[in-house]
Backbone as numpy.savetxt, mean C-alpha at the origin, in Angstrom:
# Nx Ny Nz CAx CAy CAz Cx Cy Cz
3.46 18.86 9.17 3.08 17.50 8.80 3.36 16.55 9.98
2.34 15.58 10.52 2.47 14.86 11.40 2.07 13.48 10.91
3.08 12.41 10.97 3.20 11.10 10.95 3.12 10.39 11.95
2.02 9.41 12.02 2.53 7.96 13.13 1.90 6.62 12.44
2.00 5.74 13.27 1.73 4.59 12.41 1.15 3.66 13.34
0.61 2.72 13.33 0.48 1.31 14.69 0.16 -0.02 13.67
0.75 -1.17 14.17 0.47 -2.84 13.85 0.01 -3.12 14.42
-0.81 -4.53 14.30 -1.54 -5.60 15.24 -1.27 -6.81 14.49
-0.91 -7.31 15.63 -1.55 -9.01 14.91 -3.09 -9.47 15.02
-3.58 -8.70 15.84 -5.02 -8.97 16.19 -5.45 -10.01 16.55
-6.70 -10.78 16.62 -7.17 -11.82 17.51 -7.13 -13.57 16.62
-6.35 -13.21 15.47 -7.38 -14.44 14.61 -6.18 -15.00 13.97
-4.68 -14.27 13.46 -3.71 -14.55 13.26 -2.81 -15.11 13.67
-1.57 -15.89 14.20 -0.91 -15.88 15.02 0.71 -15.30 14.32
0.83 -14.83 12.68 1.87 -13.51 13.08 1.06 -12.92 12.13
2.14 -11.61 12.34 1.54 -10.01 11.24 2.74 -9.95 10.17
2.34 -10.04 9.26 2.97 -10.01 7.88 2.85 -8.61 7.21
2.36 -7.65 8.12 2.14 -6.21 7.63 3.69 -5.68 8.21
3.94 -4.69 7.24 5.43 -3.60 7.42 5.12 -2.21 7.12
5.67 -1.65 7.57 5.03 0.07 7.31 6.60 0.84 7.79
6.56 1.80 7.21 7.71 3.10 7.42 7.59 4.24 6.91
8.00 5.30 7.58 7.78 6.87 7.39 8.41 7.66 7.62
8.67 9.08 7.18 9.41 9.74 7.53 9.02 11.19 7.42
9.55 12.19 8.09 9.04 13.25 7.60 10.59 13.89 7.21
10.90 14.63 5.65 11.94 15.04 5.46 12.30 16.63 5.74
11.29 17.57 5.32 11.13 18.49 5.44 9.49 19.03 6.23
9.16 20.23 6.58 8.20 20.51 6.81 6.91 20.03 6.50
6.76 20.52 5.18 6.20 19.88 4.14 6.45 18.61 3.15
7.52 18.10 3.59 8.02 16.79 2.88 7.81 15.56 3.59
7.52 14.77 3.10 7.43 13.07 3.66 6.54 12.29 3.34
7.09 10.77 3.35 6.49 9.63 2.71 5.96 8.55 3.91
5.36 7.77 3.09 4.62 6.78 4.52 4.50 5.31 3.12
5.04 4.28 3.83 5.02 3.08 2.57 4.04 1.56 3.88
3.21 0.83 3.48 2.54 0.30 4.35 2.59 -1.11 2.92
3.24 -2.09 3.55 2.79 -3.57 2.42 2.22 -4.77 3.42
1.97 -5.72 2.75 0.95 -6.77 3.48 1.59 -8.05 2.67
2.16 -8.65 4.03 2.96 -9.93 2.79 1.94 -11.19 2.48
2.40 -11.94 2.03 2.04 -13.02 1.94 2.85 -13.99 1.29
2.35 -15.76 1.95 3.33 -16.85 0.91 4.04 -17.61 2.14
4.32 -18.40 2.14 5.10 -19.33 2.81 5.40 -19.35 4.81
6.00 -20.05 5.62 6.11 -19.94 6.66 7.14 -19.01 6.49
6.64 -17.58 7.17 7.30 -15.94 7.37 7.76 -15.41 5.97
7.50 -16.29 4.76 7.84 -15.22 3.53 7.14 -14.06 3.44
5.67 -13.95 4.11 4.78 -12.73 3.79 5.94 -11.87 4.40
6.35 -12.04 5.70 7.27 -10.96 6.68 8.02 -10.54 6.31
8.96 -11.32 5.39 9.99 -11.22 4.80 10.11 -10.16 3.19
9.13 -10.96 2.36 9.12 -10.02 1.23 8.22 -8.55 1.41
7.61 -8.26 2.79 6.89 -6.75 2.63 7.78 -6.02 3.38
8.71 -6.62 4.30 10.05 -5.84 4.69 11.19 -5.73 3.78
11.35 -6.77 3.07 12.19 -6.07 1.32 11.83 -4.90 1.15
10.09 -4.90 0.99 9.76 -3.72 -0.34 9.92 -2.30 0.84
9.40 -2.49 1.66 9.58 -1.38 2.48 10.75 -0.94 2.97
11.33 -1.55 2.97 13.27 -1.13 3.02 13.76 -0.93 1.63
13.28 -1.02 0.63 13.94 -0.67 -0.59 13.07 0.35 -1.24
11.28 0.80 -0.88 10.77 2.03 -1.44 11.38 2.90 -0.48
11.66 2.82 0.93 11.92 3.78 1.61 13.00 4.71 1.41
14.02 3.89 1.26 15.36 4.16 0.73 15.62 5.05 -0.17
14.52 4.28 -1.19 14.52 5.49 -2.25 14.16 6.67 -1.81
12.70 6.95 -1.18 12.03 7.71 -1.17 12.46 8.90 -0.07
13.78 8.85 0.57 14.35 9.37 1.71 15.11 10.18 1.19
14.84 10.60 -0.52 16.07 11.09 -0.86 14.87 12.19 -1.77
13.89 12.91 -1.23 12.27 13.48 -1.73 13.31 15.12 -1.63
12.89 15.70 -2.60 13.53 17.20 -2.46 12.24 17.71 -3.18
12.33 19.66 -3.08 11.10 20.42 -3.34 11.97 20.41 -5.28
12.81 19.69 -5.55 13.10 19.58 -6.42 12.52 18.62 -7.49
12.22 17.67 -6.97 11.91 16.66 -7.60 10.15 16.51 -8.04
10.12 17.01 -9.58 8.66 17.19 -10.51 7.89 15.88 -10.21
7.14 15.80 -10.90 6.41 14.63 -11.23 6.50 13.57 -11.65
7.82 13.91 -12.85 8.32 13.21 -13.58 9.11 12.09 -13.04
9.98 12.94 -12.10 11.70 12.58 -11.29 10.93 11.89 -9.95
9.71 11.83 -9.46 8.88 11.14 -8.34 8.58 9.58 -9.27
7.92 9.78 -10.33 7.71 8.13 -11.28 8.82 7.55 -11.69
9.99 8.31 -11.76 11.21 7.82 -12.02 11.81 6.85 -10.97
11.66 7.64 -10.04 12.46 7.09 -8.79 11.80 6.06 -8.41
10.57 5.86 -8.17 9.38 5.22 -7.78 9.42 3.53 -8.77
9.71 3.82 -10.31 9.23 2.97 -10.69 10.76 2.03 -10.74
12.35 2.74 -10.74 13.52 2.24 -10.17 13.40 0.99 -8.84
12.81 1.82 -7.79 12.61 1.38 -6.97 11.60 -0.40 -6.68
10.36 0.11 -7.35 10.09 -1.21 -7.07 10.24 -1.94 -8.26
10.61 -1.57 -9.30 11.74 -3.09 -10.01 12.66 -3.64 -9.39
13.23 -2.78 -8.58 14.08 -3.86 -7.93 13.61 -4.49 -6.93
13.16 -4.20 -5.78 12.59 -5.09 -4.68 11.37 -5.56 -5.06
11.00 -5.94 -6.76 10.36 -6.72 -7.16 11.02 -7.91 -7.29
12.52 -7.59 -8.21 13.61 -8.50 -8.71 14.21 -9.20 -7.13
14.31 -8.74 -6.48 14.82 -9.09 -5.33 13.94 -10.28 -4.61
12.49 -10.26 -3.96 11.72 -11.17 -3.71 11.24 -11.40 -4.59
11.15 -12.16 -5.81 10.96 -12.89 -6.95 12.12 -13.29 -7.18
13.53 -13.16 -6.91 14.47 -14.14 -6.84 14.64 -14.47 -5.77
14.53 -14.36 -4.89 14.72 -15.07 -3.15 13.90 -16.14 -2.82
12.40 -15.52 -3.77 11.45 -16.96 -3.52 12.08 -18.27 -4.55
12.68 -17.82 -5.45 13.10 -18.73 -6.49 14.17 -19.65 -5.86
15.24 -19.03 -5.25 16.15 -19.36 -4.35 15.96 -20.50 -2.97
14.85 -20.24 -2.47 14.59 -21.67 -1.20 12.90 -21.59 -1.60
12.70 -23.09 -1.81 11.52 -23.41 -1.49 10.60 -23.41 -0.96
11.37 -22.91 0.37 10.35 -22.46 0.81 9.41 -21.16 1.36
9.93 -20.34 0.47 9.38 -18.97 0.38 9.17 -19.05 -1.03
8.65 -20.18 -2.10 8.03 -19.86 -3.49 6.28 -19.32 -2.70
6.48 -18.33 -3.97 5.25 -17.88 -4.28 4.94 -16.17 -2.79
5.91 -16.47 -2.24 5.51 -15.23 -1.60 5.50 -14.21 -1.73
4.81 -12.73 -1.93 4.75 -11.45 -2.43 4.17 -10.61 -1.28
3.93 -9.26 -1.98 3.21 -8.53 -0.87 2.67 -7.56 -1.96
1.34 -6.56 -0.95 0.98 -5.63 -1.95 1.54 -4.23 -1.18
1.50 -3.49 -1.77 1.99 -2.07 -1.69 0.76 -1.11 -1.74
1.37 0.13 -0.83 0.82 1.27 -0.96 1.44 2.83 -0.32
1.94 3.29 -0.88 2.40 4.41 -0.73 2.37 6.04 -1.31
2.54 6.99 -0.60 2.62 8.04 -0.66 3.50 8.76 -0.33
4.37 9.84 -1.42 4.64 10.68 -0.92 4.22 12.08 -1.28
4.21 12.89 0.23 4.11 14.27 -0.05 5.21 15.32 -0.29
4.79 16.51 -1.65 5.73 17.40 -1.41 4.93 18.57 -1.35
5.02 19.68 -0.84 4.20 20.63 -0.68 2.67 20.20 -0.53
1.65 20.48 -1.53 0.11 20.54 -1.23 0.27 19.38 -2.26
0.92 18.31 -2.62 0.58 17.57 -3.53 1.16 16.07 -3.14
-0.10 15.39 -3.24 0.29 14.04 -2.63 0.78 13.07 -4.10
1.34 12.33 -3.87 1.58 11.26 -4.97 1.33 9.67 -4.33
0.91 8.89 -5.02 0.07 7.84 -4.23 0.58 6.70 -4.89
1.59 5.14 -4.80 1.32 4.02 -5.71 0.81 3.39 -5.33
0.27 1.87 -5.98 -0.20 1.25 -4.77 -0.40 -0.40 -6.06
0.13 -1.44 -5.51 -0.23 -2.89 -5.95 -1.15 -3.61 -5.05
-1.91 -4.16 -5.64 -2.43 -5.21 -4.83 -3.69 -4.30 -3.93
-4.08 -4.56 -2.46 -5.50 -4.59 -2.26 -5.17 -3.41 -0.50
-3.80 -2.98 -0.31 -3.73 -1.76 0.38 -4.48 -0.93 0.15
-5.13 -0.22 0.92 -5.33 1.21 0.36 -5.24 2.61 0.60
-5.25 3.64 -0.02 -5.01 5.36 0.80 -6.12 5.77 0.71
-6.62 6.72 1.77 -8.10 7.15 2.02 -6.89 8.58 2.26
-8.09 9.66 1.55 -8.04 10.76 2.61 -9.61 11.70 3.13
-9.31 11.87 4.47 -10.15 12.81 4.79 -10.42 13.63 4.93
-11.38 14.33 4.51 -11.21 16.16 4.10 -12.26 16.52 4.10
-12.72 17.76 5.18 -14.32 18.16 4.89 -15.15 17.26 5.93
-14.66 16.45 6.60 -15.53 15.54 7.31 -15.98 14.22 6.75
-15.38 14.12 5.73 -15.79 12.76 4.58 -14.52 12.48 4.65
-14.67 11.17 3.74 -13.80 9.97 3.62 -13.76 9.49 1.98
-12.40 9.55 1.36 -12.72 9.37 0.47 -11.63 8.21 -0.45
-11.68 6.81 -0.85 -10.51 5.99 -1.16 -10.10 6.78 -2.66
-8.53 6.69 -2.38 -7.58 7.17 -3.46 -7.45 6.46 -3.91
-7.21 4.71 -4.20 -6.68 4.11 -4.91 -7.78 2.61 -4.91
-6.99 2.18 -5.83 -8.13 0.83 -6.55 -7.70 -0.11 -6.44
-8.14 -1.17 -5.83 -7.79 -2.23 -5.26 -7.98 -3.08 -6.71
-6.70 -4.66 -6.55 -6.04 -5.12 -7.56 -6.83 -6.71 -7.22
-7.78 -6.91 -7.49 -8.43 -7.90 -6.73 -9.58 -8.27 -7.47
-9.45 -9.90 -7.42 -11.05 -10.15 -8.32 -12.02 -10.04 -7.45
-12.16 -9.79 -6.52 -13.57 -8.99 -6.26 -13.72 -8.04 -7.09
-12.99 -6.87 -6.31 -12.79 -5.65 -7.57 -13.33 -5.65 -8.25
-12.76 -6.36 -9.17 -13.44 -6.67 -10.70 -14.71 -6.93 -10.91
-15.52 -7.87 -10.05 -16.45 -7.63 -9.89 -17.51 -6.51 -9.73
-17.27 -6.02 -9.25 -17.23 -4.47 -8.33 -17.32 -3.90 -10.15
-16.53 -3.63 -10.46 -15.92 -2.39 -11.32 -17.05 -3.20 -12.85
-17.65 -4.22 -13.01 -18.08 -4.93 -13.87 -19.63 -5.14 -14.02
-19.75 -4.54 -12.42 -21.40 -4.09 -12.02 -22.20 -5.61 -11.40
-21.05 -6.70 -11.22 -21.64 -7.93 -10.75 -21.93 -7.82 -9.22
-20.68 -7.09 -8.87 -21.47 -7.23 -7.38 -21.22 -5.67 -6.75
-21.83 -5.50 -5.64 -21.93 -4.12 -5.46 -20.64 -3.84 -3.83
-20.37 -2.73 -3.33 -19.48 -2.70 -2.40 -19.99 -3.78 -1.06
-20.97 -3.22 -0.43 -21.49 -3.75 0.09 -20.97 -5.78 0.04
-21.38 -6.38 -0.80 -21.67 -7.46 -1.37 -20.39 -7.64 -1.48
-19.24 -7.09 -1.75 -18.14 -7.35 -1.77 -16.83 -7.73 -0.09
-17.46 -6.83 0.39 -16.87 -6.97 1.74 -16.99 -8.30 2.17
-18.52 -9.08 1.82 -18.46 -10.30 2.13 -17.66 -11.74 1.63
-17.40 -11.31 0.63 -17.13 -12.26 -0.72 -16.39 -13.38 -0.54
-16.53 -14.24 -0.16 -15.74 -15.49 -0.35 -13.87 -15.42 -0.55
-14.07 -14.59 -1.91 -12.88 -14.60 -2.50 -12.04 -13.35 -2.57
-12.79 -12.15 -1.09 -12.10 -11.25 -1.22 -10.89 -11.06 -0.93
-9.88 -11.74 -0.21 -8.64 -11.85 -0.27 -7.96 -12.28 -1.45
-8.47 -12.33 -2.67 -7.38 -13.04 -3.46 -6.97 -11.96 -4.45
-6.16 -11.51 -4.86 -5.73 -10.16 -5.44 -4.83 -10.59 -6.61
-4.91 -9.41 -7.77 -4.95 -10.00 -9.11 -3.26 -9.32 -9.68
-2.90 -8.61 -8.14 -1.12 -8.14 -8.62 -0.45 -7.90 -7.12
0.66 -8.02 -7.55 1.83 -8.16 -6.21 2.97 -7.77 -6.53
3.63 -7.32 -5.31 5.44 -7.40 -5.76 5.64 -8.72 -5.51
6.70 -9.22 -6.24 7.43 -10.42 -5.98 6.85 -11.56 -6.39
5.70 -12.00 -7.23 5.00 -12.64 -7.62 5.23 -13.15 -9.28
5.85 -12.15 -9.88 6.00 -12.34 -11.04 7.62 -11.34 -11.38
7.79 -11.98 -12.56 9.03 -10.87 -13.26 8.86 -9.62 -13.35
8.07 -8.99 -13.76 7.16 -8.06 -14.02 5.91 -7.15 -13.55
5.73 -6.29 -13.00 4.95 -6.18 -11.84 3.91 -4.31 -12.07
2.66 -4.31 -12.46 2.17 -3.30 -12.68 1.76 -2.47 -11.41
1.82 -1.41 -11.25 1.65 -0.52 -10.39 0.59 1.17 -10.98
-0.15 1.10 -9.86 -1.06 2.21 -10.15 -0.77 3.56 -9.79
-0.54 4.59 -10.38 -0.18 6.07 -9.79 -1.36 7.11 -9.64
-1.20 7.86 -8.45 -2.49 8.86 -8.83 -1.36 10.19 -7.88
-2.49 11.37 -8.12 -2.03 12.67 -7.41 -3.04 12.99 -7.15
-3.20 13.58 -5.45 -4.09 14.06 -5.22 -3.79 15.90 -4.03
-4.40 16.60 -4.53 -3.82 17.70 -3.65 -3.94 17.79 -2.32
-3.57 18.16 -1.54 -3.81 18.03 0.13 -3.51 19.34 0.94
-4.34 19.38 1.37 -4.49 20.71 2.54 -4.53 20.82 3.82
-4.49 21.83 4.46 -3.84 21.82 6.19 -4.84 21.39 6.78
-5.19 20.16 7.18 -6.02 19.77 7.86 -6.27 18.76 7.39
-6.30 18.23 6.53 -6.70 17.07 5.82 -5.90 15.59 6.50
-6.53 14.41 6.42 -5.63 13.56 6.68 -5.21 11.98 5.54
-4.60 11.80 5.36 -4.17 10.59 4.38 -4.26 9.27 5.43
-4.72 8.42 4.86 -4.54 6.81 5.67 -4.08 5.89 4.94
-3.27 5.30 5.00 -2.72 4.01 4.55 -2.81 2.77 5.50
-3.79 1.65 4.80 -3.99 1.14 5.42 -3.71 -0.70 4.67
-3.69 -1.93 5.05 -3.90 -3.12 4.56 -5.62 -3.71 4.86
-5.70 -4.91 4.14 -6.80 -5.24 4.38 -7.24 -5.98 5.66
-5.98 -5.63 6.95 -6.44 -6.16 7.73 -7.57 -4.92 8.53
-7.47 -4.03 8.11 -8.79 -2.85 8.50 -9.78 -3.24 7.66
-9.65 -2.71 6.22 -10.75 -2.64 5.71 -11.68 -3.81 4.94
-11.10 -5.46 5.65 -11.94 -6.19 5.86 -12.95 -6.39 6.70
-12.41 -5.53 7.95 -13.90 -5.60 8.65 -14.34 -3.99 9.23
-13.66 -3.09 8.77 -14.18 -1.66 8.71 -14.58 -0.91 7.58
-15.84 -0.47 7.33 -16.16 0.08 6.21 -15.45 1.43 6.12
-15.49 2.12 5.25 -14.82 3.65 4.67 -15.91 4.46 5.83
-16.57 4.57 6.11 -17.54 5.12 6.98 -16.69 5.45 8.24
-16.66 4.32 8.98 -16.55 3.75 10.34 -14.85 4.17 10.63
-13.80 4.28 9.56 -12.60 4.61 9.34 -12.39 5.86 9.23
-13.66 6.77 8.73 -13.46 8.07 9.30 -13.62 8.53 11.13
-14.49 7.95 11.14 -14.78 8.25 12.71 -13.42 7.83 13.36
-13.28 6.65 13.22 -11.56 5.81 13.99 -10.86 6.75 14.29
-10.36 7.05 12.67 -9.37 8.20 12.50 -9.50 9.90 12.73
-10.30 10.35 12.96 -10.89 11.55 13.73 -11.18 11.37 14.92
């Protein structure tokens, strides 16, 4: 198993509110967590380095022991708290109200990936020469999308595609999406924010990444 990672602030920003961390535990073992903050002057920075210092933490502790079950366990421990954590910090100074981030992570154990993900991150994997998104973005576009109003295409453009319909740290309470997907020697997983796949299609992200 081979991990790496890269940031940008890119040309249009002047900071990066994206955080990412990884590890490989065993051969076959290891996780990769990527959030995208947002909210206040440096709260985005602030609350997606919470969550990524507190899923990681957890997730550093991955054994060929741990079922399916004991992975949603740990997982869903985890971001209640560095939900509770930036949702009281923003409460705490004014001026980090309202800041959150979205999530997306994976970990692998053997041939079996496990995937969460809030908000408008997403995991692609590629396999076979295709490209294929694992997870569902939390976003009223989306919804759109998923409602038959507007089509992908039509969405990339959207006015209102940054505005996303769940977060850590945004609320008391915080829903999160799980999937499993199997993975094989050769295959590759991407975790990415929407600072790619606002202006790279799923297409163009295979080629990148190959």
């Amino acid at each position: 198993m081979i991990i790496y990672g890269s940031s940008s602030i890119g040309k249009v920003r002047k900071d990066n509110q994206d955080t990412y961390m990884f590890d490989t535990l065993e051969k076959d073992i290891g996780y990769a967590v990527v959030c995208d903050g947002m909210g206040g002057p440096g709260g985005g920075k602030i609350a997606s380095s919470i969550a990524v210092s507190g899923i990681s933490k957890s997730l550093s502790a991955l054994s060929h022991e741990c079922d399916e079950q004991k992975i949603r366990q740990t997982f869903q421990k985890a971001i209640e708290c560095v939900n509770k954590e930036i949702y009281n910090k923003s409460l705490a100074d004014s001026s980090l109200m309202g800041m959150g981030t979205t999530l997306v992570c994976i970990a692998v154990i053997g041939n079996i990936c496990h995937i969460f993900n809030v908000g408008d991150s997403r995991a692609y994997i590629i396999k076979d020469g295709g490209i294929r998104r694992l997870t569902h973005d939390h976003s009223a576009v989306q919804e759109l999308v998923d409602s038959g109003m507007l089509t992908e295409s039509q969405a990339r453009n959207h006015p209102n595609k940054n505005i996303i319909t769940r977060a850590l740290g945004v609320e008391k309470v915080v829903y999160y999406d799980y999937f499993t997907e199997r993975v094989d020697s050769g295959d590759i997983l991407l975790l990415c924010s929407d600072g790619i796949t606002n202006y790279v299609d799923d297409l163009e992200l295979s080629y990148e990444t190959l």
